[in-house]
N, C-alpha and C positions, 0 to 999 in steps of 0.2 A: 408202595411201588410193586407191581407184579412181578414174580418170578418168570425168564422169556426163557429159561434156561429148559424146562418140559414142553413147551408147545416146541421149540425147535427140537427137540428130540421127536416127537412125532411127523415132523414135517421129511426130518431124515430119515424114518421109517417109513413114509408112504415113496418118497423118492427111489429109496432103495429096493420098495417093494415092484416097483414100476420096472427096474434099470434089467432083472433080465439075466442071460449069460454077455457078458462083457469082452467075450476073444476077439472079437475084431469091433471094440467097441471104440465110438465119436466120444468128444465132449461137446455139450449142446449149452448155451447160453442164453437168457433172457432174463431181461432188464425190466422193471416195472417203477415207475415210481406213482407215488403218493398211495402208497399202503403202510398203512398204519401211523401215516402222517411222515415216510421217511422214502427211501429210496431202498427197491431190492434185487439184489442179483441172484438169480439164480441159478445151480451149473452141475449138469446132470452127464455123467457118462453112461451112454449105453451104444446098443449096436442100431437103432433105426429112430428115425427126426420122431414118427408118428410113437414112438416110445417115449421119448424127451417130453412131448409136447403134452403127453396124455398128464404125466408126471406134472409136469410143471401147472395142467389145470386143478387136478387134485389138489396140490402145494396151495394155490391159490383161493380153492373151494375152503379148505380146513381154515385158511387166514379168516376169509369172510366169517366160518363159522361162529372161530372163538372171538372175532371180533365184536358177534352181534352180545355176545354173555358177557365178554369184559373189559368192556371199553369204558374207557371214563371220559370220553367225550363226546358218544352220543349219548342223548335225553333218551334213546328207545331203549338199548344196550341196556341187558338183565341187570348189570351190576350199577350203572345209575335209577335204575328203576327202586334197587332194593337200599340205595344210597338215600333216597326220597321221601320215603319209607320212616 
C-alpha cells in the first residue's frame, strides 16, 4: 500500500504556495470526482477566485503526475510497468 501521507503534503505546499497574503481572504471550493478512483474536495483560502482556481489546477496537475509513476492500476503507470518486469 503506498504511503498518501507525502504527496498530500506537497499538494498543501503547492496550495499554500498559490494562496498569497490572506487579509481579506475567501474560501474557495471545488469538488472533483473520480481521481484517483475516489471523490475530492478541495478548499483553498485566499483573496481572489483566479488564485483559487490557479491552485486548484496545479493540485490537480501534481495528482495526474504522481499518478502516471504510481498507480497500480494503470498498465502504462511506471510502477505497473516496473511490476511486469
Amino acid at each position: 500500500m503506498l504511503n498518501l501521507q507525502p504527496r498530500l503534503a506537497i499538494l498543501l505546499v503547492i496550495a499554500f504556495s498559490c494562496a498569497g497574503n490572506t487579509s481579506h481572504a475567501a474560501d474557495f471550493t471545488f469538488h472533483h470526482d473520480h481521481i484517483l478512483g475516489t471523490s475530492l474536495e478541495i478548499q483553498i483560502t485566499t483573496d481572489a477566485e483566479s488564485t483559487a482556481e490557479l491552485a486548484e489546477q496545479r493540485i490537480l496537475a501534481e495528482i495526474v503526475r504522481q499518478e502516471k509513476i504510481f498507480s497500480s492500476y494503470s498498465t502504462t503507470s511506471e510502477l505497473s510497468r516496473w511490476q511486469a518486469t
